[in-house]
GUGUSE-386811 format. One record per residue (C-alpha): residue number from 1; residue in three letters; x negated, y negated, z. Coordinates in steps of 0.1 Angstrom, whole numbers, plus 5000, padded with zeros to 4 digits. Example, Ala and Ser with C-alpha at 12.3 -4.5 7.8 and 13.67 -1.06 7.14 Angstrom:
<sites>
[site 1, "ALA", [4877, 5045, 5078]]
[site 2, "SER", [4863, 5011, 5071]]
</sites>
This chain:
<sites>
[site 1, "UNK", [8536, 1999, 1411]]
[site 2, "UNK", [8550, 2035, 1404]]
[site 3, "UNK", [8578, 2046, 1422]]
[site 4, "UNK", [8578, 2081, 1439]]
[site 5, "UNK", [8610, 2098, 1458]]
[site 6, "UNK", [8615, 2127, 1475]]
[site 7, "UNK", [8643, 2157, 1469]]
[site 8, "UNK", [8653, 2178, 1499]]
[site 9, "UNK", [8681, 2199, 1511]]
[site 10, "UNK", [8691, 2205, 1549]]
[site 11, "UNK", [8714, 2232, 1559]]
[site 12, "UNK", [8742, 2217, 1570]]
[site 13, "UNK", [8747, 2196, 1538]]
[site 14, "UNK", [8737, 2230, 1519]]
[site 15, "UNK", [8778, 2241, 1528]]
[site 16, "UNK", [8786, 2208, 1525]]
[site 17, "UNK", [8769, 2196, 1492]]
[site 18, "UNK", [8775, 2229, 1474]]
[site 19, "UNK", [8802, 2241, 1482]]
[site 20, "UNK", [8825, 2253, 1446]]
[site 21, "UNK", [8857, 2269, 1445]]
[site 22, "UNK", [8845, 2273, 1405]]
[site 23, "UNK", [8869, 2249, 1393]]
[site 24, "UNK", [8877, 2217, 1387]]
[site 25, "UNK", [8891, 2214, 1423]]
[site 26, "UNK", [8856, 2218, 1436]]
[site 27, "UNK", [8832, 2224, 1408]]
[site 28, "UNK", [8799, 2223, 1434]]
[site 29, "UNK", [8766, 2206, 1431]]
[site 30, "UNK", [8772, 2173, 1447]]
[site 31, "UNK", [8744, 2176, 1466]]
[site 32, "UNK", [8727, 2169, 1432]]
[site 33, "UNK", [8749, 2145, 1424]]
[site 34, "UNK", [8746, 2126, 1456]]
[site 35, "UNK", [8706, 2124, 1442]]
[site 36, "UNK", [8714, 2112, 1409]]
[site 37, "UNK", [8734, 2086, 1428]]
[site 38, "UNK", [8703, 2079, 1450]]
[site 39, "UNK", [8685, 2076, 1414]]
[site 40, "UNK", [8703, 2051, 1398]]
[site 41, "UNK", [8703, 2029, 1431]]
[site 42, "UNK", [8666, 2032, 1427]]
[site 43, "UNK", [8670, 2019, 1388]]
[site 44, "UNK", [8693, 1994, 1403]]
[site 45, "UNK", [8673, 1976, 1433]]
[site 46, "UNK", [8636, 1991, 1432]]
[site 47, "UNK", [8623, 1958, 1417]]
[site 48, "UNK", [8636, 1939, 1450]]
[site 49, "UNK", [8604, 1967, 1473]]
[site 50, "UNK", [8581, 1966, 1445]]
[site 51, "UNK", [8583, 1994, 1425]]
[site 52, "UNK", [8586, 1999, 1391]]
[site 53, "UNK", [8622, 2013, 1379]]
[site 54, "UNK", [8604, 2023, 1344]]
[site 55, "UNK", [8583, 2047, 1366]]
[site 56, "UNK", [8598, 2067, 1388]]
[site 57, "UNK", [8580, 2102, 1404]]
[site 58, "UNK", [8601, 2127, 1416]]
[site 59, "UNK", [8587, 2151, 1441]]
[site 60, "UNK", [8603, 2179, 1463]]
[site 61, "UNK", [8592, 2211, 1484]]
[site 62, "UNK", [8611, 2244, 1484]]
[site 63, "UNK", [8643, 2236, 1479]]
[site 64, "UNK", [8631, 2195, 1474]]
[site 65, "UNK", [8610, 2212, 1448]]
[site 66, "UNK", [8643, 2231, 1430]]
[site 67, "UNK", [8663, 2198, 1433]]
[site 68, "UNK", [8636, 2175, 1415]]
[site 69, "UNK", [8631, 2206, 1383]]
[site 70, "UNK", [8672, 2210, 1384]]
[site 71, "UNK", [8668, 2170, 1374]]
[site 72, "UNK", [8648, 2181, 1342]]
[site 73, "UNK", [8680, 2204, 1331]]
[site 74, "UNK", [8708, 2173, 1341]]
[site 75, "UNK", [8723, 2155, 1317]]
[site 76, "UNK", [8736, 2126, 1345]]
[site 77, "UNK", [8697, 2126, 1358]]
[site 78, "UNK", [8685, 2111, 1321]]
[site 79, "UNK", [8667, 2079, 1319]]
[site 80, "UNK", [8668, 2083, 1357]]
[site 81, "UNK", [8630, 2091, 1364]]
[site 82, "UNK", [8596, 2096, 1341]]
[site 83, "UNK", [8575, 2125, 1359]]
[site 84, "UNK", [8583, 2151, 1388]]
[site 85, "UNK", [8564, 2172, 1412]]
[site 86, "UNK", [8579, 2202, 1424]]
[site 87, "UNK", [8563, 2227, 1452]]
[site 88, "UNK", [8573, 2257, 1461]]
[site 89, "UNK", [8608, 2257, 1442]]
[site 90, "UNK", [8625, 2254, 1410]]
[site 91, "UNK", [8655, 2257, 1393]]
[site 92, "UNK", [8645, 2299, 1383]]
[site 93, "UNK", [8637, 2307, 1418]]
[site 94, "UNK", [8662, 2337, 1430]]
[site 95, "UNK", [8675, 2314, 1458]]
[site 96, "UNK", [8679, 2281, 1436]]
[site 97, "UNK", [8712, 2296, 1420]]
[site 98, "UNK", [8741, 2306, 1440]]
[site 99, "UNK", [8764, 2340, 1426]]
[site 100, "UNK", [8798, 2347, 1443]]
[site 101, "UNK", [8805, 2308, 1451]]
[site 102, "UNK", [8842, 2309, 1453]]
[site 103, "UNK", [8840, 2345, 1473]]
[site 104, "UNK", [8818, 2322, 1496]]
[site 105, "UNK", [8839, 2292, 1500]]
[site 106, "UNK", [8875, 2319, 1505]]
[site 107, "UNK", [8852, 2335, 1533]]
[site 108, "UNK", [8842, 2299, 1547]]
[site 109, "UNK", [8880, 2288, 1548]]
[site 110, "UNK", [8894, 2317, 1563]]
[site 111, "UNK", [8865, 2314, 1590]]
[site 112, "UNK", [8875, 2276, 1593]]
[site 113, "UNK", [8918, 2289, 1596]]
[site 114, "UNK", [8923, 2278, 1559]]
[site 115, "UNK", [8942, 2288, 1535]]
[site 116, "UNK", [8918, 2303, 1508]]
[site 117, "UNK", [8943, 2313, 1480]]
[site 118, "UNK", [8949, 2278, 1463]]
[site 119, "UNK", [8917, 2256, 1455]]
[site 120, "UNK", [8934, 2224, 1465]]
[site 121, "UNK", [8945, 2233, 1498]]
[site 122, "UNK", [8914, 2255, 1503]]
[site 123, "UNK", [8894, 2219, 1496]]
[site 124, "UNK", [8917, 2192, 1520]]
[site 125, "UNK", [8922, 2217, 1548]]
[site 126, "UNK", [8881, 2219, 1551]]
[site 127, "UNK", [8881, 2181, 1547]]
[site 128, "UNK", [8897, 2176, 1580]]
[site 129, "UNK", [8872, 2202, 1599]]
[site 130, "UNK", [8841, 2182, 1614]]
[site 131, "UNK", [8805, 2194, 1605]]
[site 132, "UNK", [8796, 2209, 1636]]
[site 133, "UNK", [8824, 2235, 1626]]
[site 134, "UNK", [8813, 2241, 1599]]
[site 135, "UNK", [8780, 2246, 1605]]
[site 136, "UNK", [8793, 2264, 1635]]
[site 137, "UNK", [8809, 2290, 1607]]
[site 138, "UNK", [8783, 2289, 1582]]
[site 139, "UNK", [8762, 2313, 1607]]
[site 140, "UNK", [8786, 2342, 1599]]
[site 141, "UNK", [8771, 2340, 1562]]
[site 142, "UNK", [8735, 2352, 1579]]
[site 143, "UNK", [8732, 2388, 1575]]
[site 144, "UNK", [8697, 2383, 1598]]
[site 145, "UNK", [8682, 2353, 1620]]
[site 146, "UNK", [8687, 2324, 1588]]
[site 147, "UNK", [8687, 2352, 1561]]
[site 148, "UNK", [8698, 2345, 1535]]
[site 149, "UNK", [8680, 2311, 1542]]
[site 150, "UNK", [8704, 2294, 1513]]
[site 151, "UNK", [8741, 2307, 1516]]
[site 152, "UNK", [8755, 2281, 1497]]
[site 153, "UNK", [8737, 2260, 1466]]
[site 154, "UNK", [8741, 2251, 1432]]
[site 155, "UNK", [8758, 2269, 1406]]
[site 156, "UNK", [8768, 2261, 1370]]
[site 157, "UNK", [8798, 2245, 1368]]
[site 158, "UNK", [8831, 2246, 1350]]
[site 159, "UNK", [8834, 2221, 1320]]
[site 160, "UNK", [8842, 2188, 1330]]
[site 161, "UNK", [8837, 2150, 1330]]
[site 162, "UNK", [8808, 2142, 1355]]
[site 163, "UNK", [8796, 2184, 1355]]
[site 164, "UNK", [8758, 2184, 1367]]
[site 165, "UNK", [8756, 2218, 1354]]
[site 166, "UNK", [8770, 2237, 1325]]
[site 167, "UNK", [8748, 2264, 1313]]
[site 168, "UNK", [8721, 2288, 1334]]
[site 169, "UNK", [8685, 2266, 1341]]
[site 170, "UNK", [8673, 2298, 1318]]
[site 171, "UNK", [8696, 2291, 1284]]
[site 172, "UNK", [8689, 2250, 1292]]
[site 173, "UNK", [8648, 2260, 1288]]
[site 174, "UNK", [8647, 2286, 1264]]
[site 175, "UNK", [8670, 2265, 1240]]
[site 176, "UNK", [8645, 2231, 1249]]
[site 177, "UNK", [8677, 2211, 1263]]
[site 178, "UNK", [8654, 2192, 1294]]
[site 179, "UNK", [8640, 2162, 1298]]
[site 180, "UNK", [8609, 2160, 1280]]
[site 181, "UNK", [8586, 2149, 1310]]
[site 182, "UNK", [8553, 2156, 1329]]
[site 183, "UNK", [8561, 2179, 1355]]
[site 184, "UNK", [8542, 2195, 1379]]
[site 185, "UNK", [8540, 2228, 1395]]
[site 186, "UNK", [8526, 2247, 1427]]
[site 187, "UNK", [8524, 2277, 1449]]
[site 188, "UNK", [8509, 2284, 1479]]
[site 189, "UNK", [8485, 2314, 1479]]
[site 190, "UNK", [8510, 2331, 1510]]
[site 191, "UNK", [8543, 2318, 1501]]
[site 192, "UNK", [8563, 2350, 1519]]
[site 193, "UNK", [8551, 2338, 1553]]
[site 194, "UNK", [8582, 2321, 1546]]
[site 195, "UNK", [8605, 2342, 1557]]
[site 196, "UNK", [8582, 2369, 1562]]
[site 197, "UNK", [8567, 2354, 1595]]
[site 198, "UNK", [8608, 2358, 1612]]
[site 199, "UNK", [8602, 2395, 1613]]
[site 200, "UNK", [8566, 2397, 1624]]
[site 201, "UNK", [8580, 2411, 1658]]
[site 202, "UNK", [8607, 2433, 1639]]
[site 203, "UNK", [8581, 2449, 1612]]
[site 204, "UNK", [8594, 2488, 1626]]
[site 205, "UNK", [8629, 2478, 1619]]
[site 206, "UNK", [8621, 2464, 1583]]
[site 207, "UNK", [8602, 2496, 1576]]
[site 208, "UNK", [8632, 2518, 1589]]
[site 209, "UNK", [8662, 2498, 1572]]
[site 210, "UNK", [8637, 2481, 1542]]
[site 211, "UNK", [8673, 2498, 1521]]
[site 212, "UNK", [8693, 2475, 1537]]
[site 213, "UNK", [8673, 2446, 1545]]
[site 214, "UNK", [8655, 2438, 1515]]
[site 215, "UNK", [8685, 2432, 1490]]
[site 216, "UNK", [8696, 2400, 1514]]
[site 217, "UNK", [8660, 2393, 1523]]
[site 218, "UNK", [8645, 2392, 1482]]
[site 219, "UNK", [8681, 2377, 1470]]
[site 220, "UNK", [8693, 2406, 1447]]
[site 221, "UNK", [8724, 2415, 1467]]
[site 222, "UNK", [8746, 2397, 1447]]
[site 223, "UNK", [8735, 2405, 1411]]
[site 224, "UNK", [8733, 2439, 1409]]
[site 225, "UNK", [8753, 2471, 1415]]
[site 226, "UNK", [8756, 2489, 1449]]
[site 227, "UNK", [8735, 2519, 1434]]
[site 228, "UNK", [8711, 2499, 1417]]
[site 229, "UNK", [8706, 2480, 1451]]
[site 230, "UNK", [8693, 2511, 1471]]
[site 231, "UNK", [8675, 2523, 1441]]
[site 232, "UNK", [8657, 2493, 1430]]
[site 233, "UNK", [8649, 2485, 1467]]
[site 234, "UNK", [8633, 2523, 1470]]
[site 235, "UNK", [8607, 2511, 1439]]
[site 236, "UNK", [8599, 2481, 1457]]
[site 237, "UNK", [8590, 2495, 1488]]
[site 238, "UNK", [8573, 2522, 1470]]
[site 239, "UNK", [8552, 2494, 1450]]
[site 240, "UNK", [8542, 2474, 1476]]
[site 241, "UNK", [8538, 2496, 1510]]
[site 242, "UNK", [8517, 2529, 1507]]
[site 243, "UNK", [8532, 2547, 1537]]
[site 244, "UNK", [8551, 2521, 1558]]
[site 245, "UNK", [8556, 2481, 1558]]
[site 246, "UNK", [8531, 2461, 1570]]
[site 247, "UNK", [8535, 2425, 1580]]
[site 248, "UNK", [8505, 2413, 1550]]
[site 249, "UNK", [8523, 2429, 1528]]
[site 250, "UNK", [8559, 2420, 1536]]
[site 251, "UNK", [8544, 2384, 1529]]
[site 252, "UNK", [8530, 2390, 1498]]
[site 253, "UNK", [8561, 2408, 1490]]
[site 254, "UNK", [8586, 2379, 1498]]
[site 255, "UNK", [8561, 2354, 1483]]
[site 256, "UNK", [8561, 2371, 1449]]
[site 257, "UNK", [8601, 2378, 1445]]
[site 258, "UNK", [8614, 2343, 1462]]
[site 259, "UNK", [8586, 2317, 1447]]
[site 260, "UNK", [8558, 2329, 1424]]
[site 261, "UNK", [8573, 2351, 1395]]
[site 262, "UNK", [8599, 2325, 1388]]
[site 263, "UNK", [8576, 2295, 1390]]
[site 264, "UNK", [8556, 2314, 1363]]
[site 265, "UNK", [8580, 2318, 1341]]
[site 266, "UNK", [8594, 2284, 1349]]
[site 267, "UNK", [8564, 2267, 1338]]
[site 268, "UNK", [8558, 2291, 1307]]
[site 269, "UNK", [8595, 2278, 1295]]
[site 270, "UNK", [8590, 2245, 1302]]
[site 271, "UNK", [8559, 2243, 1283]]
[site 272, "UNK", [8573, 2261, 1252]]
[site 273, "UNK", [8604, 2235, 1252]]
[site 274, "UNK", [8584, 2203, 1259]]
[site 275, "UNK", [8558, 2178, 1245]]
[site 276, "UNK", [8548, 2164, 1279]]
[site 277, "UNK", [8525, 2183, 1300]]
[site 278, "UNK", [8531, 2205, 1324]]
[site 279, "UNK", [8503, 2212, 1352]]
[site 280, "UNK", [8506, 2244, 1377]]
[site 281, "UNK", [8483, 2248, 1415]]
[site 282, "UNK", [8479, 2272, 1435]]
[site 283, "UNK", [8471, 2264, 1469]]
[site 284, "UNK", [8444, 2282, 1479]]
[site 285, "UNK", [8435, 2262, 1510]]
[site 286, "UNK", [8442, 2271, 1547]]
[site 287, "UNK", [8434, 2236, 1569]]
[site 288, "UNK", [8429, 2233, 1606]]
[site 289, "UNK", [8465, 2241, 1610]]
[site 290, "UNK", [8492, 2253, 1589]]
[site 291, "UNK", [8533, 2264, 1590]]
[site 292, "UNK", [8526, 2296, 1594]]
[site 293, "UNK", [8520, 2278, 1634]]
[site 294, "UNK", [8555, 2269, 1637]]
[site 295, "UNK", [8570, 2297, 1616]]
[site 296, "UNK", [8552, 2325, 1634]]
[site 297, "UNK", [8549, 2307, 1670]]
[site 298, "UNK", [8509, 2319, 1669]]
[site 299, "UNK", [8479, 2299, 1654]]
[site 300, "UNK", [8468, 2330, 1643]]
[site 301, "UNK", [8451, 2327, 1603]]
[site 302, "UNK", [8476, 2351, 1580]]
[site 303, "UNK", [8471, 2330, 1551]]
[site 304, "UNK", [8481, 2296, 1531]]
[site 305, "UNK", [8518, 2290, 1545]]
[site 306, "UNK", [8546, 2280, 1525]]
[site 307, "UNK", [8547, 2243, 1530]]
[site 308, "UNK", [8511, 2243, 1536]]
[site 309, "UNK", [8500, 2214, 1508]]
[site 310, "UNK", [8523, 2190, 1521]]
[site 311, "UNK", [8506, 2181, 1549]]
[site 312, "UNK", [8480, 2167, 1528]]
[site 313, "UNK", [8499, 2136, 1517]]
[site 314, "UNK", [8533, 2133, 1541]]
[site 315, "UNK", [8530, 2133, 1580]]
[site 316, "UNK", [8538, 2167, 1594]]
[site 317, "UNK", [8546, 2159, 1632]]
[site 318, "UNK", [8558, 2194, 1638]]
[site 319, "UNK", [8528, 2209, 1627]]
[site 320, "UNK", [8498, 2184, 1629]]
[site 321, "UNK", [8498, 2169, 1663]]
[site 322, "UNK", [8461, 2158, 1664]]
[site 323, "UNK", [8434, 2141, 1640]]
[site 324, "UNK", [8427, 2161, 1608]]
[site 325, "UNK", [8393, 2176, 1606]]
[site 326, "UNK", [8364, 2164, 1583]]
[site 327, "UNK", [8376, 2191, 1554]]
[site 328, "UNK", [8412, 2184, 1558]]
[site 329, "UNK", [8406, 2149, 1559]]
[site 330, "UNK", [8387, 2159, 1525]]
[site 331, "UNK", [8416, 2177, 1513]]
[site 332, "UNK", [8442, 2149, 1521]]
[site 333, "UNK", [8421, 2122, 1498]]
[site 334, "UNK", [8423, 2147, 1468]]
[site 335, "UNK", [8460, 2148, 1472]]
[site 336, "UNK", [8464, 2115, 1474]]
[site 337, "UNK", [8442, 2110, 1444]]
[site 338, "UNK", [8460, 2134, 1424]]
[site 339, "UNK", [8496, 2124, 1433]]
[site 340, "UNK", [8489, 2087, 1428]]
[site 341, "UNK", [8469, 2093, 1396]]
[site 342, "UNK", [8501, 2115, 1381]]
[site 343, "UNK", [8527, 2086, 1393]]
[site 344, "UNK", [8505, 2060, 1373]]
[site 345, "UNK", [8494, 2075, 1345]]
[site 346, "UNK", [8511, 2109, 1337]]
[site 347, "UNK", [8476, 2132, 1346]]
[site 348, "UNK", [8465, 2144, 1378]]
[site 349, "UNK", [8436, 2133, 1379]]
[site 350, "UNK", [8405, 2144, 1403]]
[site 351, "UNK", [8372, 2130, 1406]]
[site 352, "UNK", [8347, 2158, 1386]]
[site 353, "UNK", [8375, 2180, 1387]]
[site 354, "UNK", [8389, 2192, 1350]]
[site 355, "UNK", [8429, 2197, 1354]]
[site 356, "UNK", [8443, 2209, 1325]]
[site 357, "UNK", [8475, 2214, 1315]]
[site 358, "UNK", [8491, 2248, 1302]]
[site 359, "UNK", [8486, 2250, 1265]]
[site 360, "UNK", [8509, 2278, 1258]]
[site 361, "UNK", [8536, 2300, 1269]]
[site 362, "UNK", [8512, 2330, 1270]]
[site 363, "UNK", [8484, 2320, 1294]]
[site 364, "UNK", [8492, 2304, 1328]]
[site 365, "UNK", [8468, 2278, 1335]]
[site 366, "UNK", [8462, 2268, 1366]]
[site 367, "UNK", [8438, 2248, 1391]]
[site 368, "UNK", [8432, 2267, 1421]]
[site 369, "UNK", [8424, 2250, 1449]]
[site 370, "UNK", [8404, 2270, 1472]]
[site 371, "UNK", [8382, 2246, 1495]]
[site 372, "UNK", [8376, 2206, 1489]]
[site 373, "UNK", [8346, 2212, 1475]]
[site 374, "UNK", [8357, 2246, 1454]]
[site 375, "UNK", [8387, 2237, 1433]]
[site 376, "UNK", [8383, 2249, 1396]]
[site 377, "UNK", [8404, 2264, 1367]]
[site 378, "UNK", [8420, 2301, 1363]]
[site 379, "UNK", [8444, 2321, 1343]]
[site 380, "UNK", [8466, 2338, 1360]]
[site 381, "UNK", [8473, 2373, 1344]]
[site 382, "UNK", [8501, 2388, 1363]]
[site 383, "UNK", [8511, 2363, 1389]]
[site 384, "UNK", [8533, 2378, 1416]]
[site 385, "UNK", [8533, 2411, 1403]]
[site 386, "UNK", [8554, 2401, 1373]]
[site 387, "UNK", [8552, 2429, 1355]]
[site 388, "UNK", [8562, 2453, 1379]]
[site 389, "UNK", [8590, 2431, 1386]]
[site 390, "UNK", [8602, 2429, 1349]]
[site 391, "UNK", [8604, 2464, 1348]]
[site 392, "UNK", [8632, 2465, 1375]]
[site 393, "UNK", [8657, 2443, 1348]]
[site 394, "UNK", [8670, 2426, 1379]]
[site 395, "UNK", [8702, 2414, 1357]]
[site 396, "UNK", [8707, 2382, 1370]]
[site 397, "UNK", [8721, 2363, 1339]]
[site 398, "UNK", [8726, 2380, 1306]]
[site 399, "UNK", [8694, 2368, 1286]]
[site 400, "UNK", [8666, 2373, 1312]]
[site 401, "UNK", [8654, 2400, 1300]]
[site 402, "UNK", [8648, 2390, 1263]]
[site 403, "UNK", [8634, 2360, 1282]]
[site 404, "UNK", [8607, 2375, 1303]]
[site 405, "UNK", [8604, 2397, 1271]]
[site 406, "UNK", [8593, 2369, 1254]]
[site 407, "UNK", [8566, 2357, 1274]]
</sites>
């Protein structure tokens, strides 16, 4: 039987995990490596539950979702797994690439009472600090209530024996060096509720300080100049509010800059560099409950949640308490269709439903899932606004911009 595992990231082990001093002290990403680790335990001892070590299906959400595409660009992950799903996150997404790591981890020691001058000492003086410490001092990194919502993450390392990560995830797909596997990729229709649904009740103060909030909010605070910042920030608000901010539009806002522009150009890459197919959703699909519940505190409907298609195939506790309705019920079969078609034979597929794969690097593909009875095939023109946001040459590694020129 096909073997499926799941890639996630918590908070706590966020600091822990990814923490580089940009050297060979602490070069960062084991967080990823602990997973490769996981990965060849599974090659190692999958036989003995009954799976299938010559058919392994990564999946991940959000940051899960970065984790299992940052697998494609490993070297240590090869011959590890044969297919991956990734929702909601990969390795181009603003927040899936940390800048200013060893600023970071001098700022974390000197909160811990650590020397933060010397790597070495840096490194064994937060060894003997307990978590709770840490994740005590960590909150001094939020410039507002869990924003930015990934402090610390992975980076691209210094060479070195056992490196994760040596080159940008955009240089590893434009020059084709990734695994060459079926991947899948998603977005929710309302991605932005996350984070966008933390400010519902401060909308006012977003519109009034949208200057100084937006840069740490939409991840560009790090990659840009200080006059850039304020002026790039001034277009946004421009392009996306007509005369002040309103909570719809915050959420469409967030969901376009944090999850769907990359995950377009992501899968556009991807496509161009591989053999194997690559499939993209969009989850167009609000069920009898949704994240948007435990994000905004309100069962009000303000659109498909980030997070929203998972509760079709994993148990969502915090969010689905009771029995699924009829439709969801629906909804949860297709998923589990889909997911356990992919793991066994490489295509997603649906029963009298056509899900193709992209062709090319110039038309984004994609099955949009609207209702159970209503899922059927688009192309995507300008998904997430990407073409205003090309125009802002958000600098955030040297070649993006001949990238995204050339798709």
């Amino acid at each position: 039987m096909p073997t499926s595992t799941s890639c996630n990231s918590q908070p706590v082990g966020e600091t822990v995990g990814f923490l580089s001093t940009e050297d060979e002290v602490q070069p960062g990403n084991n967080g990823l490596k602990d997973q490769v680790q996981a990965l060849k335990w599974i090659q190692k001892n999958i036989k003995y539950f009954g799976g299938n070590p010559d058919s392994v299906t990564l999946s991940g959400m959000s940051a899960g979702g970065a984790s299992v595409h940052y697998h494609y660009l490993s070297p240590l992950s090869r011959g590890l797994f044969h297919r991956g799903i990734s929702q909601s996150g990969t390795a181009l997404s603003p927040w899936a690439m940390q800048e200013a790591s060893l600023d970071k981890a001098k700022r974390l020691a000197v909160l811990m009472g650590c020397p933060s001058q010397s790597s070495r000492e840096l490194v064994d003086c937060l060894k003997l600090r307990n978590g709770n410490q840490i994740a005590e001092a960590v909150t001094n990194f939020f410039v507002y209530d869990a924003i930015p919502f990934s402090p610390f993450g992975p980076v691209v390392e210094v060479n070195h024996k056992g490196a994760f990560l040596t080159e940008h995830p955009y240089n590893l797909l434009v020059d084709g060096k990734i695994a060459d596997l079926p991947w899948i990729t998603s977005v929710t229709e309302s991605e932005g509720i996350y984070p966008a649904a933390f400010f519902a009740n401060q909308i006012d103060q977003v519109d009034k300080e949208f200057e100084k909030i937006a840069p740490h909010i939409l991840d560009f605070n790090y990659t840009i100049s200080e006059v850039e910042i304020e002026y790039i920030s001034r277009k946004i608000k421009k392009h996306y509010f007509k005369e002040s901010v309103t909570l719809q539009e915050f959420i469409r806002l967030c969901g376009d800059r944090l999850f769907k522009i990359e995950a377009d150009i992501a899968a556009k890459l991807q496509v161009a560099a591989n053999k194997s197919p690559v499939y993209f959703y969009i989850m167009g699909y609000r069920g009898q409950h949704s994240f948007s519940e435990l994000f905004l505190g309100t069962s009000d409907d303000i659109g498909v949640s980030h997070g929203d298609d998972v509760q079709y195939y994993l148990k969502t506790p915090l969010v689905v308490e009771d029995k699924l309705s009829e439709a969801d019920e629906e909804m949860k079969s297709i998923f589990m269709q889909w997911i356990l078609n992919f793991a066994t034979f490489n295509e997603p597929k649906i029963n009298g439903i056509l899900w193709r794969p992209l062709q090319s690097k110039e038309i984004l593909q994609v099955l949009y899932i609207n209702k159970p009875r209503d899922i059927y095939m688009r192309v995507e023109e300008d998904l997430g606004f990407r073409s205003f946001w090309n125009q802002l040459s958000l600098k955030e590694n040297k070649n993006l911009c001949n990238i995204r020129d050339e798709l």
